[in-house]
N, C-alpha and C positions, 0 to 999 in steps of 0.2 A: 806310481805306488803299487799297483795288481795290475799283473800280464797276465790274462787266460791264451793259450795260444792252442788250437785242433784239440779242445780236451774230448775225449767219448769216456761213457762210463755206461759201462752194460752191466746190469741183472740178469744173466741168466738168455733170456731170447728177448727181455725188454731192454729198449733202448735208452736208458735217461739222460742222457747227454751226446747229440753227432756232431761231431766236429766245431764246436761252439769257442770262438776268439773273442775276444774285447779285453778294454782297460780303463782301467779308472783311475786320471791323476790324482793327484796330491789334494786332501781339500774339501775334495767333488763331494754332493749328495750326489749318489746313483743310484737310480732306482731301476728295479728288475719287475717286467709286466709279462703278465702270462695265465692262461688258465692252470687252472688245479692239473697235476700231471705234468705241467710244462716243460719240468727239470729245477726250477728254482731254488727250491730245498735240498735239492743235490748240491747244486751248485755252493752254495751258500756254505754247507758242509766240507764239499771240498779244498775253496778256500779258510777254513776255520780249523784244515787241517785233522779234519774227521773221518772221512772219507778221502781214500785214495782213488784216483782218476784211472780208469782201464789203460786209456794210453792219452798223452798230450801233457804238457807243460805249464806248471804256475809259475809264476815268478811275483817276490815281494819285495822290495827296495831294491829291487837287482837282485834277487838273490834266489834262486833256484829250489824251491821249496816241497815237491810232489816226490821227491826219491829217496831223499834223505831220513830218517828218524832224527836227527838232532836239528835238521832243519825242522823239521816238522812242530819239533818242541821248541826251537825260537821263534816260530810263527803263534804256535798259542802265546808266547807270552806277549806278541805286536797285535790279538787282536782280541776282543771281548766279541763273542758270540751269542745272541737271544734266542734262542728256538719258539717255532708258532707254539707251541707246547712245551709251557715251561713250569719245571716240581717247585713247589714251595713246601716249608714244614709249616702248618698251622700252629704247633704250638711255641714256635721261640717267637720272639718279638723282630719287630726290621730291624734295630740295632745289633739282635744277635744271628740274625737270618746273615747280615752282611759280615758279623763278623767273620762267623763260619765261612764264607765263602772267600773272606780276603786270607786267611791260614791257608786255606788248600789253591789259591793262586797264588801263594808265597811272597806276599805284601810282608816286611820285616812286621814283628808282633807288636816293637814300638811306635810303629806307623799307622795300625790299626784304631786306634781312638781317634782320630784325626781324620783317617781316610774316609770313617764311617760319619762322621758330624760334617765334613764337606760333602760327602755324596747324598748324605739324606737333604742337607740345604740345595743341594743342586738340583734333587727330582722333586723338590717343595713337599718333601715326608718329615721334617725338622719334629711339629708336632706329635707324629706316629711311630717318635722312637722307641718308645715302652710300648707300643699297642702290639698284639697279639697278629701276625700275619691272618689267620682267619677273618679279621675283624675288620680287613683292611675290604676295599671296593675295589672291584676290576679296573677298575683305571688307576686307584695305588698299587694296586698289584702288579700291574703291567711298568710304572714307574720302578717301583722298587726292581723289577728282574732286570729294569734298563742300568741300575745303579749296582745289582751285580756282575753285569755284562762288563761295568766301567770300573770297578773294585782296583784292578792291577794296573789301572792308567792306559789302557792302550792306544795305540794312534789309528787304529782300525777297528770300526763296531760294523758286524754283522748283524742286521737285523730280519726276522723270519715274520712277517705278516705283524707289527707291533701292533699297532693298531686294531684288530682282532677284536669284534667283541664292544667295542669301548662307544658312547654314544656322540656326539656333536662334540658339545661341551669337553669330553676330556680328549677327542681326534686335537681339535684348536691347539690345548695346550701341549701334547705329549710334538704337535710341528714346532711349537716356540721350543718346547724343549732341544728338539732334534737342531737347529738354527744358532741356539746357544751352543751346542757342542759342536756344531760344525766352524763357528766363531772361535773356540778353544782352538780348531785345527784338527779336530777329527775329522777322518776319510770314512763316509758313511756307505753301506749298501743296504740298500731296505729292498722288500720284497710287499707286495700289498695288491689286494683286490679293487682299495678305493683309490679309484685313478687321479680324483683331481685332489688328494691329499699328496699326491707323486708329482703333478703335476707344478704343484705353488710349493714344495720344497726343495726337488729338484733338481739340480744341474744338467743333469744328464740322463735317458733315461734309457730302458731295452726292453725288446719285444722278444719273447723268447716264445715259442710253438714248438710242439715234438720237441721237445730238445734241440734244438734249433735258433740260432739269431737270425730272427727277421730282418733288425734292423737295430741300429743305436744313435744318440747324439741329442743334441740338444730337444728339446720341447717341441722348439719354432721348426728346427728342421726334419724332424720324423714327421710332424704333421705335413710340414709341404712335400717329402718325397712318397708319403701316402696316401697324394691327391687330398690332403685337406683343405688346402689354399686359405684362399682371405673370403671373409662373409663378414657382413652387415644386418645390423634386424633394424627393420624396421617397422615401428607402428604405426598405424594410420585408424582414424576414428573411422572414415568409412569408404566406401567405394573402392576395398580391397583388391575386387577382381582387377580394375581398372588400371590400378597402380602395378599388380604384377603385370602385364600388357605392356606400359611404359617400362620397366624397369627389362625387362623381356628384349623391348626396342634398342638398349642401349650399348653403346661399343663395348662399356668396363664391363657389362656382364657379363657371367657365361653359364648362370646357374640360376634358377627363382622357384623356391617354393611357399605355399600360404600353409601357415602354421594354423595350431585349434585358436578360434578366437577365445579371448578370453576379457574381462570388466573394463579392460582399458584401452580395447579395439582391438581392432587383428593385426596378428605378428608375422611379419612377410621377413623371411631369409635369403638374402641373394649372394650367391659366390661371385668376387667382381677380382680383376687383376690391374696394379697399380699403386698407384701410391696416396697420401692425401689428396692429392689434386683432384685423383680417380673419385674420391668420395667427395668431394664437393660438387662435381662434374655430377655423380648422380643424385645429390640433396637437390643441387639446385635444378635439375629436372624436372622431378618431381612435385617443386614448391609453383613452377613455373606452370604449371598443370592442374594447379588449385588443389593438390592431393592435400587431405589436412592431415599431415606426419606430426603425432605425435611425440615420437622419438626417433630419435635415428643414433647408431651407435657401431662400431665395428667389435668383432667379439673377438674375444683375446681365445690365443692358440692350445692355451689351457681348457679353454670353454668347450674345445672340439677334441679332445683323447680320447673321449669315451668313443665319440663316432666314429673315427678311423680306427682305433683298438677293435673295434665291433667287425668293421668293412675287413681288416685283417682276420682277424676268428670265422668269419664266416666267406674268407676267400672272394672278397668282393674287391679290396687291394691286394696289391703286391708290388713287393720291391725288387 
C-alpha cells in the first residue's frame, strides 16, 4: 500500500529526514515512534502529499507519487490526514464543521447528508450534531477532526499524535475507534508519544531517531532484536533476596532484578530463554525451595516498549 524508499528532506542545514525506507501493507495499523524532532510529522506530511521529499521516492498502490502534481492530487484524494494541530471554527456546529469540510474534499453535495449522519454515528458524535464545536470536549474534538480526516472515504488515514491531550477514558475509546476503521479496511499510520496505546493497536511498529529508521516490524520482533527478550515477574510474600539467588542459579536465566516492594510482596523480574517448559522448569524450582510465589506470570512484549524505546533514546540498544 506505501513504499517510502531513501527519502531525505533537509531544511536549510537541518536534517529532517536521512535516508529513511519502510512500508506498510494493506490493512496494517503502523505506528511511527520517536522523540519530538524525530522527523515523524514530516514524514507523515510527506506522505499526505504536503510536503515534498528533498530527494527519495513514495510510492502508493504502485504508483509513483513524490514528482508528479496530479499524482500528488490523487494521493489527497486516497488519503485523510489529522494533524497533531488541528483548526476548528467554534462557531458552526459538527454537522456543519463536516459539512464544510466534505464541499472542499469534493464529496458530490447529494452525498453530503448521509456522509455526515454516518461519520458522526461512527466517531459516537450522533448526539452533537447541532452542538456548537466549542462546546464540544477534547476528546469530541479530537473524534470529530478523525471524522473530518474520513469525510471523502479514503483507504489511507494519517494520523499526527491523535491521542494528544485526551485522558484514560477517551485514549480506550478513540483505540476501539481506530480497530473499527481498521476492520472497515483502512491502512492506518499513527504517530504518538503513548507507547502502549501503539503497542495494543498495532501491527507494526517504527523507531525513528534523527530522522532515521532504527528499526521496524512487528511488536514481538523489535523488542527481541532490541535485547528485550522474555521476562517473568514474580512475587513472593517473602525471603526475596533468597529467591533472586535461586532464580540467579538457574540455566533459563540470564537476567534478575528485585523490584520496589510493594503491599502484596516483592516483585522480582527475571529475563529467562525458552519456551513454557522454561517456565515451568523455573516455577517449579522455586516451589521446590519453599519460596512462597505469590504470582508468577510472563509479561507480554507490549509490557516492555517503553524499556527498550528508553534503552534506544539513550543509546543503551542498537540494532
Amino acid at each position: 500500500m506505501i513504499k517510502v524508499e531513501h527519502v531525505y528532506k533537509r531544511y536549510g542545514a537541518v536534517h529532517a529526514l536521512e535516508d529513511l525506507s519502510l512500508e506498510v501493507q494493506p490493512g496494517a495499523v503502523y505506528g511511527l515512534i520517536g522523540p519530538n524532532g524525530a522527523g515523524k510529522t514530516t514524514l507523515l506530511r510527506i506522505l499526505a502529499a504536503l510536503l515534498s521529499p528533498t530527494s527519495g521516492l513514495v510510492w502508493l498502490d504502485g504508483e509513483e507519487v513524490t514528482r508528479s502534481s496530479t499524482a500528488s492530487s490523487a494521493l489527497r484524494r486516497k488519503v485523510g490526514y489529522m494533524p497533531d494541530f488541528f483548526g476548528v471554527y467554534p462557531d458552526l456546529t459538527s454537522a456543519e464543521y463536516l459539512e464544510f469540510y466534505a464541499g472542499i474534499s469534493g464529496v458530490a453535495r447529494r452525498n453530503h447528508a448521509s456522509a455526515i449522519k454516518d461519520l458522526l454515528e461512527l466517531v459516537n458524535l450522533s448526539d452533537k450534531r447541532d452542538a456548537a464545536v466549542e462546546t464540544l470536549s477534547r476528546g469530541m474534538k479530537q473524534r470529530l477532526c478523525l471524522a473530518r480526516a474520513l469525510v471523502h472515504d479514503p483507504q489511507i488515514l494519517l494520523l499526527d499524535e491523535p491521542a494528544s491531550g485526551l485522558d484514560p477514558g477517551a485514549r480506550v475509546e478513540f483505540r476501539e475507534l481506530l480497530r473499527t476503521l481498521q476492520g472497515m479496511g483502512k491502512t492506518i499510520v499513527v504517530s504518538s508519544h503513548i507507547l502502549l496505546d501503539l503497542a495494543e493497536m498495532c501491527s507494526n511498529i517504527a523507531i525513528i531517531r534523527a530522522g532515521r529508521l532504527v528499526i521496524e516490524g512487528d511488536v514481538e520482533h523489535v523488542i527481541r532484536a532490541l535485547g528485550g527478550g522474555q521476562r517473568v515477574e514474580v512475587r513472593v510474600l517473602e525471603r526475596a533476596g533468597e529467591a533472586v539467588q535461586l532464580l540467579k542459579e538457574m540455566p533459563e536465566i540470564t537476567g534478575v532484578s528485585l523490584e520496589q516492594e510493594n503491599g502484596n510482596g516483592q516483585v522480582i523480574h527475571a529475563d529467562f530463554t525458552g519456551n513454557d517448559l522454561a517456565l515451568h522448569h523455573i516455577l517449579a524450582g522455586l516451589i521446590a525451595q519453599n519460596v512462597l510465589v505469590v504470582s508468577f506470570a510472563p509479561l507480554k512484549a507490549v509490557d516492555r516498549l517503553e524499556e527498550v524505546y528508553m534503552n534506544v533514546m539513550e543509546g543503551v540498544a542498537t540494532i
